[in-house]
Biopython code that builds the backbone (N, CA, C, O; Angstrom):
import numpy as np
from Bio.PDB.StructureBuilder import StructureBuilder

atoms = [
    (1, "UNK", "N", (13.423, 90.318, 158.009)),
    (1, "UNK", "CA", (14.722, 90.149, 157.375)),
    (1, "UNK", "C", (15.493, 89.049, 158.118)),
    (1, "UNK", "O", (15.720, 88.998, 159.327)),
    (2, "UNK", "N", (15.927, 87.990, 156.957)),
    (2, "UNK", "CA", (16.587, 87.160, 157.876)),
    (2, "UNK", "C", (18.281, 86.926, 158.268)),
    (2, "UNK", "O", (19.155, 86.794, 157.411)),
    (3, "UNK", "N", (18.416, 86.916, 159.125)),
    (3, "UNK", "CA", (19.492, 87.092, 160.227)),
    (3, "UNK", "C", (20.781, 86.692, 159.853)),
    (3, "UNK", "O", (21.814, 86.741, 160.519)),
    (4, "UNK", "N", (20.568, 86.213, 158.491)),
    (4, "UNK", "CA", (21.706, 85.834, 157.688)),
    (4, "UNK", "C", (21.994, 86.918, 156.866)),
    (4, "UNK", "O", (23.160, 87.314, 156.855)),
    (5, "UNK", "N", (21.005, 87.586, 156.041)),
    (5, "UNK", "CA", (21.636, 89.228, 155.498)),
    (5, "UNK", "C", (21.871, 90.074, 156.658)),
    (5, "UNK", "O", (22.380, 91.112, 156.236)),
    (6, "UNK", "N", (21.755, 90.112, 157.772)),
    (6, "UNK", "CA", (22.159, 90.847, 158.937)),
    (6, "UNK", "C", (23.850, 91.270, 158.500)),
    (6, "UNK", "O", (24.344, 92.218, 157.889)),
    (7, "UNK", "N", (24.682, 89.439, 159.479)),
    (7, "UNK", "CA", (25.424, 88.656, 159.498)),
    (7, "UNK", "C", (26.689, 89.244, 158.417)),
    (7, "UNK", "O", (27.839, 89.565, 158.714)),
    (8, "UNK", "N", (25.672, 89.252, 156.392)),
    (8, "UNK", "CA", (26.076, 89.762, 155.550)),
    (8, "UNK", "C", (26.706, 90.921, 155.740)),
    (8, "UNK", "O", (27.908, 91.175, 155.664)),
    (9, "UNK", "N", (25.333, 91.949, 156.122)),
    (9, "UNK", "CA", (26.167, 93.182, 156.523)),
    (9, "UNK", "C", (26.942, 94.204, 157.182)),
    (9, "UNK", "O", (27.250, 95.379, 156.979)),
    (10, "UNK", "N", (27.166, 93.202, 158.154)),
    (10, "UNK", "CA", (27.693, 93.656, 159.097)),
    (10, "UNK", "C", (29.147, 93.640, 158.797)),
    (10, "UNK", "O", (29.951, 94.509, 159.134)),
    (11, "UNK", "N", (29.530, 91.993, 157.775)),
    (11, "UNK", "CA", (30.821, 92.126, 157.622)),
    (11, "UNK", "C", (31.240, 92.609, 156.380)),
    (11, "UNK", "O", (32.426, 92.835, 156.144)),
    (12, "UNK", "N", (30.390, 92.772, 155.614)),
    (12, "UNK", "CA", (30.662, 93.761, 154.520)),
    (12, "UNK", "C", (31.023, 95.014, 155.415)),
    (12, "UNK", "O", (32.241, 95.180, 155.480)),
    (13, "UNK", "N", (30.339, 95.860, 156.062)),
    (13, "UNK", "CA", (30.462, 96.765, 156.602)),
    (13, "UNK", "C", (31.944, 96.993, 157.373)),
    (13, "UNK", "O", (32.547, 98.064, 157.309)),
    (14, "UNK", "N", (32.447, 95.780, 158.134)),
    (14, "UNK", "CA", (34.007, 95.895, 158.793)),
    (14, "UNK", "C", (34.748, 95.805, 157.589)),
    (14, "UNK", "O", (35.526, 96.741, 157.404)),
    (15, "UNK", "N", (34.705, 94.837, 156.640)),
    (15, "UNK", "CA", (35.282, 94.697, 155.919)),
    (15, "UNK", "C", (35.911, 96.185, 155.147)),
    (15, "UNK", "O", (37.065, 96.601, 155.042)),
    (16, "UNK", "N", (34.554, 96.761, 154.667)),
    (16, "UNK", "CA", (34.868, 98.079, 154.515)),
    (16, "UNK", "C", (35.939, 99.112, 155.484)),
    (16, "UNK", "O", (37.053, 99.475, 155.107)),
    (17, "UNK", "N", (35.486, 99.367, 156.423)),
    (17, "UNK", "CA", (35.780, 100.167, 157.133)),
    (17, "UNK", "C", (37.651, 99.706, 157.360)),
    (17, "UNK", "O", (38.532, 100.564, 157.402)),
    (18, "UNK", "N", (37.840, 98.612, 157.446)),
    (18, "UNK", "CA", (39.051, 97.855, 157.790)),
    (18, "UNK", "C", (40.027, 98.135, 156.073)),
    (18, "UNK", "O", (41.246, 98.030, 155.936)),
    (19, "UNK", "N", (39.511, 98.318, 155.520)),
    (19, "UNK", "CA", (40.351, 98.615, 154.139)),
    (19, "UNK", "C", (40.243, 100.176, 153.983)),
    (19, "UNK", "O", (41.206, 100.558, 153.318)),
    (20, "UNK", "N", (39.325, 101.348, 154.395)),
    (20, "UNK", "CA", (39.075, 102.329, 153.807)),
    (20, "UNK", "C", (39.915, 103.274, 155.495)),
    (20, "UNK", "O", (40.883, 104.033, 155.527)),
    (21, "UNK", "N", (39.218, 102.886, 156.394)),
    (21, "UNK", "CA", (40.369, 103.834, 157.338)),
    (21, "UNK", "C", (41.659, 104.061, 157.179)),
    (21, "UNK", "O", (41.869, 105.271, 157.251)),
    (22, "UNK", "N", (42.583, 103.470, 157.003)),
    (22, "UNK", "CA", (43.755, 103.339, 156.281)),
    (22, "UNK", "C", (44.111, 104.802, 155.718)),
    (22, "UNK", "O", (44.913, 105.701, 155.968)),
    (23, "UNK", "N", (42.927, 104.502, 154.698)),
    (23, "UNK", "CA", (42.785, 105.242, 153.152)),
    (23, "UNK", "C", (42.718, 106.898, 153.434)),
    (23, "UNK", "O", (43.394, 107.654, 152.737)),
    (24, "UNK", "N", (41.814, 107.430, 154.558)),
    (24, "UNK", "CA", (41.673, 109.069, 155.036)),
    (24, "UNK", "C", (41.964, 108.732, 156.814)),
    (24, "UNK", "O", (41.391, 109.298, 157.745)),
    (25, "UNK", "N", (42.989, 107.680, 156.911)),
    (25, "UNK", "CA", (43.410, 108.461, 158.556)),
    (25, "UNK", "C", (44.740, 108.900, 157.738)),
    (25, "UNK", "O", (44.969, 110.099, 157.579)),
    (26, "UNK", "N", (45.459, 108.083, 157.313)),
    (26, "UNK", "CA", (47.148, 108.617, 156.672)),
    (26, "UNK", "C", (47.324, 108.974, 155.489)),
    (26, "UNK", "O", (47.568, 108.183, 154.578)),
    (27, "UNK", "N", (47.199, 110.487, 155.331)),
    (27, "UNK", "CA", (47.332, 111.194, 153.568)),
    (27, "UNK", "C", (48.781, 111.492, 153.143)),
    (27, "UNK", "O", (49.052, 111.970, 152.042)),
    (28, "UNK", "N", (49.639, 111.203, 154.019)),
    (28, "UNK", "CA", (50.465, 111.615, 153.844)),
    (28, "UNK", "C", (51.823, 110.739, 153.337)),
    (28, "UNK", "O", (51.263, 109.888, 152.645)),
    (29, "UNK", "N", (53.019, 110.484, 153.274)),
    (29, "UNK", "CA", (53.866, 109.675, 153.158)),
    (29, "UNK", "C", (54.372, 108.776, 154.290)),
    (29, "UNK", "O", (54.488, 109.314, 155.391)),
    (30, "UNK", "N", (54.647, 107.652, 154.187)),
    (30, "UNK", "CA", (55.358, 106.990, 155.818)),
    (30, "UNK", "C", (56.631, 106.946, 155.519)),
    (30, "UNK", "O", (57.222, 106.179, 154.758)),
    (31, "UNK", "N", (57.017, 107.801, 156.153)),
    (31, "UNK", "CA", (58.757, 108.114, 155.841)),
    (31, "UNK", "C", (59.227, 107.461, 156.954)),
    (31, "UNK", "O", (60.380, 107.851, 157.141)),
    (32, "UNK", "N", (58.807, 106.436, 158.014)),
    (32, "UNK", "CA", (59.824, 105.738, 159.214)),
    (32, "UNK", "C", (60.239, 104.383, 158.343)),
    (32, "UNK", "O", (59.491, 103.746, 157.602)),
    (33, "UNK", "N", (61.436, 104.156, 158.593)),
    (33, "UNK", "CA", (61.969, 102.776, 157.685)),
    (33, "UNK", "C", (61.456, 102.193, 158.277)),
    (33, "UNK", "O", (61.033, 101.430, 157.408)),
    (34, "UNK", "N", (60.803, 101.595, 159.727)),
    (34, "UNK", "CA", (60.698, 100.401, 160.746)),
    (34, "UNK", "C", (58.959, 100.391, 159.857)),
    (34, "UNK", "O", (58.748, 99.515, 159.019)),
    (35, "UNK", "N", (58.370, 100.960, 160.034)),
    (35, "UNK", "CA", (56.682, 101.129, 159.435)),
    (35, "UNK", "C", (56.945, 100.636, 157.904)),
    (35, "UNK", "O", (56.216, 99.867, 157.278)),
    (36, "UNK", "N", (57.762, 101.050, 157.587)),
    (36, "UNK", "CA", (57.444, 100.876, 156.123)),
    (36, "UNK", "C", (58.202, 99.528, 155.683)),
    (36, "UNK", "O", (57.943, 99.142, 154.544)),
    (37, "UNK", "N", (59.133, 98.740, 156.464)),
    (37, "UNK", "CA", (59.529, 97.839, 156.507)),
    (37, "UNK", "C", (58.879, 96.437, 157.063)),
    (37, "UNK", "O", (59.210, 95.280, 156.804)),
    (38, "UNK", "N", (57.472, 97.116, 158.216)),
    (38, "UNK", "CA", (56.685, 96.255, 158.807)),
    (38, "UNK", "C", (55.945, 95.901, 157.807)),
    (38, "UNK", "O", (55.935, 94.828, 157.204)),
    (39, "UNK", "N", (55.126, 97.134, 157.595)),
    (39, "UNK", "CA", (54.026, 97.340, 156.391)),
    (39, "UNK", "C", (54.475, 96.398, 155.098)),
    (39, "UNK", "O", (53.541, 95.802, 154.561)),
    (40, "UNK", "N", (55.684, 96.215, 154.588)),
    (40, "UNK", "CA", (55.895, 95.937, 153.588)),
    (40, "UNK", "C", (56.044, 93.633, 153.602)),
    (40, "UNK", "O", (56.162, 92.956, 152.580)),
    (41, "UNK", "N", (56.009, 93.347, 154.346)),
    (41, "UNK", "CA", (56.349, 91.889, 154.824)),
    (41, "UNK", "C", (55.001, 91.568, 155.472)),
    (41, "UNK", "O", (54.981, 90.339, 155.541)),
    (42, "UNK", "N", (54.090, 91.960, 155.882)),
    (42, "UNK", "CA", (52.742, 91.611, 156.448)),
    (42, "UNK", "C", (51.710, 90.552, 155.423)),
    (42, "UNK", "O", (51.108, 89.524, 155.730)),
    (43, "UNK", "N", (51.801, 91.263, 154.145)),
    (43, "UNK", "CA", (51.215, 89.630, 153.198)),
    (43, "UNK", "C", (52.007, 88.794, 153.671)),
    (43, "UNK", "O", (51.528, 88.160, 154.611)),
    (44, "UNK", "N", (53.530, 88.417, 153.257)),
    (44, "UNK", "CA", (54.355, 87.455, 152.811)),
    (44, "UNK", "C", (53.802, 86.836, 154.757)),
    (44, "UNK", "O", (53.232, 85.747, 154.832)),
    (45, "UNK", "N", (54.010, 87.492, 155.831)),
    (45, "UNK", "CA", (53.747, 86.467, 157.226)),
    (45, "UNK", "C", (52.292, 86.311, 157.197)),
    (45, "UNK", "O", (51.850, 85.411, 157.912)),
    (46, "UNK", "N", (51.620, 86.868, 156.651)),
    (46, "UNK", "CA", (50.179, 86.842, 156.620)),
    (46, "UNK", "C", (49.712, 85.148, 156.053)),
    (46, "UNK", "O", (49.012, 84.261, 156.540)),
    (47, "UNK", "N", (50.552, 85.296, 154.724)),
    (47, "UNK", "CA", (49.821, 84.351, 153.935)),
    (47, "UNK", "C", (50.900, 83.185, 154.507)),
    (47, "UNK", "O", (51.326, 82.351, 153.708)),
    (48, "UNK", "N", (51.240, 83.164, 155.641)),
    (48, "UNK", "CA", (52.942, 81.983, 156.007)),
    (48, "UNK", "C", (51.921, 81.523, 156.979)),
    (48, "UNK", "O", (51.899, 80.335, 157.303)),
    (49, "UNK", "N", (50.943, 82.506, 157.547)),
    (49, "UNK", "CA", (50.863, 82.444, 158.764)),
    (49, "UNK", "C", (49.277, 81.277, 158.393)),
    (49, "UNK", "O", (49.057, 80.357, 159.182)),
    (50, "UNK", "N", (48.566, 81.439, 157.465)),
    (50, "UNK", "CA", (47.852, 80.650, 157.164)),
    (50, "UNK", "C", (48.004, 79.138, 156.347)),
    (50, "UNK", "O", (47.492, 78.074, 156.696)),
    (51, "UNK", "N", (48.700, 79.342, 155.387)),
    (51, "UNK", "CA", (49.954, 78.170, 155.012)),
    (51, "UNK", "C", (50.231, 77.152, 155.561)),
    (51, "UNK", "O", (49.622, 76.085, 155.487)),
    (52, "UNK", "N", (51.466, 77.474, 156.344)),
    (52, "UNK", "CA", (51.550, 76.858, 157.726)),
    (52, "UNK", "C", (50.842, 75.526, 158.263)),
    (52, "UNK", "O", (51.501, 74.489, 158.329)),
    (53, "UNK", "N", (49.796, 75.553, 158.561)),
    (53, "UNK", "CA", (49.166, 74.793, 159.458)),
    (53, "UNK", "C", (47.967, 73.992, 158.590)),
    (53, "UNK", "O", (47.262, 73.192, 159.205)),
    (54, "UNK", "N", (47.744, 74.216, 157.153)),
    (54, "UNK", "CA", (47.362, 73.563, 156.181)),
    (54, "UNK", "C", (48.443, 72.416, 155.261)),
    (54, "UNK", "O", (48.181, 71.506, 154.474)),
    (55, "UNK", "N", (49.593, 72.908, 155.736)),
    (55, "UNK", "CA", (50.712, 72.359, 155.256)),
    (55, "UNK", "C", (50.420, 70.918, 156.068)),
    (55, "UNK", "O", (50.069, 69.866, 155.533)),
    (56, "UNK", "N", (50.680, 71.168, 157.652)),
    (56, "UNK", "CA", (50.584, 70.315, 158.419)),
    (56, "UNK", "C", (49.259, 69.311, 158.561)),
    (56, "UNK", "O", (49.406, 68.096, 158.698)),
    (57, "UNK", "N", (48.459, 69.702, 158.532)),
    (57, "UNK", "CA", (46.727, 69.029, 158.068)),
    (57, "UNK", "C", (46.354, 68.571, 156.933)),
    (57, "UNK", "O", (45.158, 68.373, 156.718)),
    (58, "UNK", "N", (47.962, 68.145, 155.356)),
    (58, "UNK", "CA", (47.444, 68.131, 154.434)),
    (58, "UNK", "C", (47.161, 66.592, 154.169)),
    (58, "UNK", "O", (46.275, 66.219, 153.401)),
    (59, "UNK", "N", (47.989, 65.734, 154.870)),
    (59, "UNK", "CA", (48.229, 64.330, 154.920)),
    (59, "UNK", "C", (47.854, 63.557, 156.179)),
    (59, "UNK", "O", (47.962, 64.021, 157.315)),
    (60, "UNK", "N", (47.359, 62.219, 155.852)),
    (60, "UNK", "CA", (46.812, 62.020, 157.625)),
    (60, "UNK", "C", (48.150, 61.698, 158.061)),
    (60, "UNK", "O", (47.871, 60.918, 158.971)),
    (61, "UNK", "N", (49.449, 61.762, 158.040)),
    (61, "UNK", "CA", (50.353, 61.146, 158.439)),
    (61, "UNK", "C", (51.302, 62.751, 159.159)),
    (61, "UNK", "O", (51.103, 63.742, 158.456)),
    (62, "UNK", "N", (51.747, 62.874, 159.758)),
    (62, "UNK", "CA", (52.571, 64.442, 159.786)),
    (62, "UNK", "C", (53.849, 64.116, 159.646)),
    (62, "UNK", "O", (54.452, 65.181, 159.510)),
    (63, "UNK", "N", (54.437, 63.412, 159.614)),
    (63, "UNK", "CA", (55.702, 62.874, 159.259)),
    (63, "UNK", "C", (55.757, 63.116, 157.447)),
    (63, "UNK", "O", (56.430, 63.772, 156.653)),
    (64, "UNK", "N", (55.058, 62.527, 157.419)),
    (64, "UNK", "CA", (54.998, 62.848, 155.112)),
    (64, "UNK", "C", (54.911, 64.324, 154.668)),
    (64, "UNK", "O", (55.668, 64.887, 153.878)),
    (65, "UNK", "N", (53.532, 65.011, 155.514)),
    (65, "UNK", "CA", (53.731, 66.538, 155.522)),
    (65, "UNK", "C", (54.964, 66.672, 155.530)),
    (65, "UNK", "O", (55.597, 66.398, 154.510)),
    (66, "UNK", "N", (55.823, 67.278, 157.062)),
    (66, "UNK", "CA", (56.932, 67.731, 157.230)),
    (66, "UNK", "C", (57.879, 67.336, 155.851)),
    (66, "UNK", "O", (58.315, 68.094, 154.984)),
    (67, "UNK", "N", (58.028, 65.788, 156.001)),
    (67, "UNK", "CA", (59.245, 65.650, 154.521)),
    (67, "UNK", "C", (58.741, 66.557, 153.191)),
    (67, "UNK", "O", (59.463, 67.169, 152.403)),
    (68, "UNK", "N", (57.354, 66.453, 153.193)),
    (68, "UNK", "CA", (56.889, 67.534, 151.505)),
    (68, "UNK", "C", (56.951, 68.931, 151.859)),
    (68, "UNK", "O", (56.841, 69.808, 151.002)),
    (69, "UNK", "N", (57.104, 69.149, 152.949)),
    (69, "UNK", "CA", (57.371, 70.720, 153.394)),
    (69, "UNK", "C", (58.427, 70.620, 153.601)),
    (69, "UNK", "O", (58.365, 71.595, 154.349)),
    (70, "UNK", "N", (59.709, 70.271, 153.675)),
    (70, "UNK", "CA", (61.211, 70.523, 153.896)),
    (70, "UNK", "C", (61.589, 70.342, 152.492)),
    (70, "UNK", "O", (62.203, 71.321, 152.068)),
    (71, "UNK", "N", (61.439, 69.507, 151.729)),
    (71, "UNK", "CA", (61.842, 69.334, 150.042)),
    (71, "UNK", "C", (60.973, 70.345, 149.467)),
    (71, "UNK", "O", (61.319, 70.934, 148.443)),
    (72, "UNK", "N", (60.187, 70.521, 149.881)),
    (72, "UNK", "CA", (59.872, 72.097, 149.121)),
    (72, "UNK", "C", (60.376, 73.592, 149.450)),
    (72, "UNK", "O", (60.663, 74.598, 148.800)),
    (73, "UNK", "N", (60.342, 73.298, 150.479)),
    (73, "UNK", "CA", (61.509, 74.340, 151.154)),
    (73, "UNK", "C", (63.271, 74.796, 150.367)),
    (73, "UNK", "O", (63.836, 75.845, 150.061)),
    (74, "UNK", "N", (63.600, 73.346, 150.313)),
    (74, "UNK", "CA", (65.151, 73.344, 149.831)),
    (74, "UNK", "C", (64.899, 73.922, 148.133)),
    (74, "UNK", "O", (65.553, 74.781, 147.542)),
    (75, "UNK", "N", (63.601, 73.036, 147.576)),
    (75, "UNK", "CA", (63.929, 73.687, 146.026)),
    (75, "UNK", "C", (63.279, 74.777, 146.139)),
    (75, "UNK", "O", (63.757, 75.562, 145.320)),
    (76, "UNK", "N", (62.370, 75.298, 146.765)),
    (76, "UNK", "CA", (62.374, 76.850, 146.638)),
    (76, "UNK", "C", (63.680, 78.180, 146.862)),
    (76, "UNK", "O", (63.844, 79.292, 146.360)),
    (77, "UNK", "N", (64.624, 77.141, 148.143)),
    (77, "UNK", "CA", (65.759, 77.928, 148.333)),
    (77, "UNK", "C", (66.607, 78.326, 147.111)),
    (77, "UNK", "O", (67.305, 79.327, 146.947)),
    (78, "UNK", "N", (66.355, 77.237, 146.260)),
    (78, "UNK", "CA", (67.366, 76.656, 145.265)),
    (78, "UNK", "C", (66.218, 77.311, 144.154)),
    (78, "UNK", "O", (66.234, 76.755, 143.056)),
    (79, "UNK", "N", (65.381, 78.257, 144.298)),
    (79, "UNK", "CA", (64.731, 79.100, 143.225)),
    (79, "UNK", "C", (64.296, 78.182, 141.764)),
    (79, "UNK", "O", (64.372, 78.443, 140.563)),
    (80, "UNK", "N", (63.804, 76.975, 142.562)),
    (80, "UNK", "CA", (62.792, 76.235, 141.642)),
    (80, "UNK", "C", (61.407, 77.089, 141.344)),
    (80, "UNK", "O", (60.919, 77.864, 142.167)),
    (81, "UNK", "N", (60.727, 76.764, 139.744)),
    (81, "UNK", "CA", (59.648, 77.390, 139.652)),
    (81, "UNK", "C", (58.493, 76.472, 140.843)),
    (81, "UNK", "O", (58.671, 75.489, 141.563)),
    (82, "UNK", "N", (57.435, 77.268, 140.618)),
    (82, "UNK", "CA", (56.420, 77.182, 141.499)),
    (82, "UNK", "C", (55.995, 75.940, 141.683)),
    (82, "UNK", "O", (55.780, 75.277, 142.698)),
    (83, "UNK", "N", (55.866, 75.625, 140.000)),
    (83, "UNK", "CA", (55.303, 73.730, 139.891)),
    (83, "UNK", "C", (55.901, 73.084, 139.920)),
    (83, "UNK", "O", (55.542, 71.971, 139.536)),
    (84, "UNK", "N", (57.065, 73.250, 140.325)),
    (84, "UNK", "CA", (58.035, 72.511, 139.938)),
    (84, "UNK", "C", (58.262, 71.742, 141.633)),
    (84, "UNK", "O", (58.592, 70.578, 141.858)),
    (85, "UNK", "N", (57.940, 72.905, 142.706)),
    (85, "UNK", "CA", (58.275, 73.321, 143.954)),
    (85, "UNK", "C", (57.203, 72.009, 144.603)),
    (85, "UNK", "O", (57.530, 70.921, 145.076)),
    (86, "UNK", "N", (55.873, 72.591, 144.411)),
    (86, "UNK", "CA", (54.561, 72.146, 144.742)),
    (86, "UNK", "C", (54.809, 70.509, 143.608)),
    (86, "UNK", "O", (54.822, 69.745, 144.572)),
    (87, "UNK", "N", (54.911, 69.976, 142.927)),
    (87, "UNK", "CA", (54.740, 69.112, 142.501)),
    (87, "UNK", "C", (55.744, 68.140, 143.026)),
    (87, "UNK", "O", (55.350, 66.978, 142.923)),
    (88, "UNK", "N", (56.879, 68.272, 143.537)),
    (88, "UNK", "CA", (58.119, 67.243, 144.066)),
    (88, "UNK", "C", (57.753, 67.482, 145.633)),
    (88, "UNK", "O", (58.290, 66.635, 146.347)),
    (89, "UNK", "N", (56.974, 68.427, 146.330)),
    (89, "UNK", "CA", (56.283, 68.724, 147.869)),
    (89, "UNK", "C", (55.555, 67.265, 147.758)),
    (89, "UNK", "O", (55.569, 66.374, 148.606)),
    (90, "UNK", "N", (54.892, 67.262, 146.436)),
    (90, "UNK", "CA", (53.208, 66.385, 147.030)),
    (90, "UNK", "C", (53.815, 65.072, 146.342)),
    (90, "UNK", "O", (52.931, 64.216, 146.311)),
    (91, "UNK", "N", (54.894, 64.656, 145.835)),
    (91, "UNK", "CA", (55.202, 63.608, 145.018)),
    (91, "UNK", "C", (55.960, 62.921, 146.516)),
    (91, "UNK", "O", (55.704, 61.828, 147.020)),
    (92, "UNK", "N", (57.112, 64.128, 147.079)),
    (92, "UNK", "CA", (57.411, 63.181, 148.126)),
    (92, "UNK", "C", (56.972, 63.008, 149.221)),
    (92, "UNK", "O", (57.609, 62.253, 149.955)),
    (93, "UNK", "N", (55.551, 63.729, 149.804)),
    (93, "UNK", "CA", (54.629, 63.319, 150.528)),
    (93, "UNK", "C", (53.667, 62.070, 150.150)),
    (93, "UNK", "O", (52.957, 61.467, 150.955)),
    (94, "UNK", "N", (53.748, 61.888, 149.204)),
    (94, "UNK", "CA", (53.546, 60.654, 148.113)),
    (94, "UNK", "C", (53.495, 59.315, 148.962)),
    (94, "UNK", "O", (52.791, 58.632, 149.706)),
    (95, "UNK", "N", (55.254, 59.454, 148.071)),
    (95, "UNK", "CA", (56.068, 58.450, 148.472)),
    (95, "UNK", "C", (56.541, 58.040, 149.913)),
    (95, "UNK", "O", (57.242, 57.029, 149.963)),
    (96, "UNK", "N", (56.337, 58.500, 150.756)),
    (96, "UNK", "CA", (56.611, 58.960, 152.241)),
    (96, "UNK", "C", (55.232, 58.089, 152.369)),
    (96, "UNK", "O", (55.393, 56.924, 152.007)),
    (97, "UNK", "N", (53.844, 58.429, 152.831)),
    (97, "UNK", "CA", (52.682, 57.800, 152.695)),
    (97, "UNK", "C", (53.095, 55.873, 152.013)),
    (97, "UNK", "O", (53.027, 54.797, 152.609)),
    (98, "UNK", "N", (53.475, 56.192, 150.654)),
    (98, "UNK", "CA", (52.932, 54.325, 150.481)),
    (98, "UNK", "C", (54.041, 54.196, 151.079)),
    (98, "UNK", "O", (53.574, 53.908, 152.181)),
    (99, "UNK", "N", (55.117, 54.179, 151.229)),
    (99, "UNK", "CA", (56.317, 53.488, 151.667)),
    (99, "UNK", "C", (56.092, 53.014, 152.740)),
    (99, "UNK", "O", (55.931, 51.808, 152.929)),
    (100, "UNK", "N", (56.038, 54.022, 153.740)),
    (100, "UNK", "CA", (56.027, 54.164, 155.321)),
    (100, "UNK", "C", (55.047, 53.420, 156.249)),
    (100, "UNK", "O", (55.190, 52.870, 157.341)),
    (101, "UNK", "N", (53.779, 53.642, 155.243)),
    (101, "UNK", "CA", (52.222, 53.554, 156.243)),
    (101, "UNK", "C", (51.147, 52.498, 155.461)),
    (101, "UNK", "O", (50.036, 52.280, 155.944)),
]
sb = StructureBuilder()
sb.init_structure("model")
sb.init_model(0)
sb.init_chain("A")
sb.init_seg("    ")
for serial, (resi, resn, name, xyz) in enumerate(atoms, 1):
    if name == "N":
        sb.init_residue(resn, " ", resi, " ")
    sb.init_atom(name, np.array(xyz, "f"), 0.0, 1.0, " ", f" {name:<3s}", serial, name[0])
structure = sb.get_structure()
């Protein structure tokens, strides 16, 4: 058997175990606000926390990043839709790029 279905199952196997312990260690309700307030924000830093640093690696320039990550920032504040958000990010990382470099 080669050492690559090993590899396979091993992380199928955490994978499992890492979603299903959860599932029969706590049957009960989490009635602490601090847990259930942690618990509840862990995607949103999860997926920030990977984001992040793809944001920064998206352009060879990091100066153009940052400007398409701060103008996307402001119209998201300002509850722009999604494409709307992501499309004026990469337009003025764009423009930042030919202008600049």
């Amino acid at each position: 058997m080669s050492r690559v279905y090993l590899y396979i199952l091993l992380m199928a196997g955490v994978t499992y175990l890492i979603r299903a312990l959860p599932l029969t260690l706590i049957r009960r309700e989490i009635n602490s606000r601090f847990i259930r307030s942690f618990l509840h924000y862990v995607p949103y830093a999860t997926l920030a926390a990977m984001t992040f640093p793809a944001i920064l690696n998206a352009t060879d320039y990091l100066i153009s990043s940052l400007i398409g990550f701060l103008v996307a920032l402001v119209l998201a504040f300002n509850k722009k839709s999604l494409l709307t958000v992501a499309g004026f990010a990469c337009l003025a990382a764009f423009v930042v790029e030919l202008f600049l470099y």
